[in-house]
C-alpha positions in Angstrom: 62.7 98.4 110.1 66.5 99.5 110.4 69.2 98.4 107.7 70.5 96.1 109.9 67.2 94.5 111.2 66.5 93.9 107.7 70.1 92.2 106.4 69.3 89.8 109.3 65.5 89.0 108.2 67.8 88.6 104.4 70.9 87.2 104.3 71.4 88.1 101.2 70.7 92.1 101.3 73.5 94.7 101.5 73.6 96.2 104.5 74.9 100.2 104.0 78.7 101.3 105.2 78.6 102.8 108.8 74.8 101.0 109.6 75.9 99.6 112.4 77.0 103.1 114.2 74.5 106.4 114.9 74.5 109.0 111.6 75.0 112.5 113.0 76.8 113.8 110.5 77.0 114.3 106.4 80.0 113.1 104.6 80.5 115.4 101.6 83.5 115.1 99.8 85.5 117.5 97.1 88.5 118.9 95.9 90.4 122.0 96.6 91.7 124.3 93.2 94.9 126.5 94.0 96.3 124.2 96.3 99.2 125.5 98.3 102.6 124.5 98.4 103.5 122.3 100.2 100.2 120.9 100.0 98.2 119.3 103.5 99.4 116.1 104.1 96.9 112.9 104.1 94.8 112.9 107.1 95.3 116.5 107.8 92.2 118.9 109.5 90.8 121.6 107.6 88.0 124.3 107.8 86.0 125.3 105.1 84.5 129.1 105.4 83.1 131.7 102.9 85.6 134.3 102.0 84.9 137.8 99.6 81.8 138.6 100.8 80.4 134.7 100.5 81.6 134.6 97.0 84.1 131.8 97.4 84.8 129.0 99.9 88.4 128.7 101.3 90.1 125.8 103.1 92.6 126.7 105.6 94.4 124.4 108.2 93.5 125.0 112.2 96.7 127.0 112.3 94.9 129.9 109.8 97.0 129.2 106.7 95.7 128.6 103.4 95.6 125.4 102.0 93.3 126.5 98.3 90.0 126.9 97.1 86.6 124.7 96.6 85.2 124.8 92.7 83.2 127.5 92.1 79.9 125.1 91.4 80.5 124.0 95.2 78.9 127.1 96.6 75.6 126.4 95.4 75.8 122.8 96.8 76.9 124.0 100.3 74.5 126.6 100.8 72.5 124.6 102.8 75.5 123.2 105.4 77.2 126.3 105.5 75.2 129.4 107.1 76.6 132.7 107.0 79.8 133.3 109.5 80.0 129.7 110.0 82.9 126.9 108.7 82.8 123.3 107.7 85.3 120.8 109.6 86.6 118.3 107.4 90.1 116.2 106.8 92.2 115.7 103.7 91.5 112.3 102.2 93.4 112.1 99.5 96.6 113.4 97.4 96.2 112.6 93.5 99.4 113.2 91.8 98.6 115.2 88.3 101.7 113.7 86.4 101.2 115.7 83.2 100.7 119.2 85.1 103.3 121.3 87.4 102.2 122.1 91.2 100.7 120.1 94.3 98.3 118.1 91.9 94.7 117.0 93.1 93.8 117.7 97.5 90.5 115.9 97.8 88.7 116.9 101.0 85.9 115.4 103.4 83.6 118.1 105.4 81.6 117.2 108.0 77.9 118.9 108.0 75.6 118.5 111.1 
């Protein structure tokens, strides 16, 4: 029995966000370090792809440029969405202001993995 087939047989029961439409795709969200200045605007496309040898993962716009850095503890947990000389699509879904530090303060990220 689907999510939805069950909320009906239970009024009462929560019926997950997005049941109602196919899931093709993982939602996996972070943050980027180094952001660039100016930073991505809300809503903005980015790719995610290994750089140095799959050392690191770097975000950059669909124009090429540089837009920062994942956390280093986020190549472990991508291993498995991002294969060797392949990127991540994904869109920037927030700006958090970092009142207390200088620069572009906190890009959180979406990617998209198949």
């Amino acid at each position: 029995m689907d999510a939805v087939a069950g909320a009906a047989q239970n009024p009462g029961a929560v019926t997950p966000r997005g049941a109602n439409r196919q899931m093709t795709e993982t939602e996996l969200l972070t943050y980027l370090t180094d952001a660039a200045e100016p930073p991505p605007r809300l809503g903005d496309a980015v790719v995610v792809r290994t750089s140095r040898g799959g050392a690191e993962l770097e975000a950059f716009s669909p124009t090429g440029r540089l837009l920062g850095r994942l956390p280093p503890a986020e190549r472990a947990a991508l291993d498995e969405y991002l294969a060797p000389g392949h990127s991540l699509p994904g869109r920037v879904t927030a700006l958090v202001p970092r009142p207390n530090q200088a620069g572009t303060g906190r890009v959180h990220v979406t990617l998209f993995a198949a």
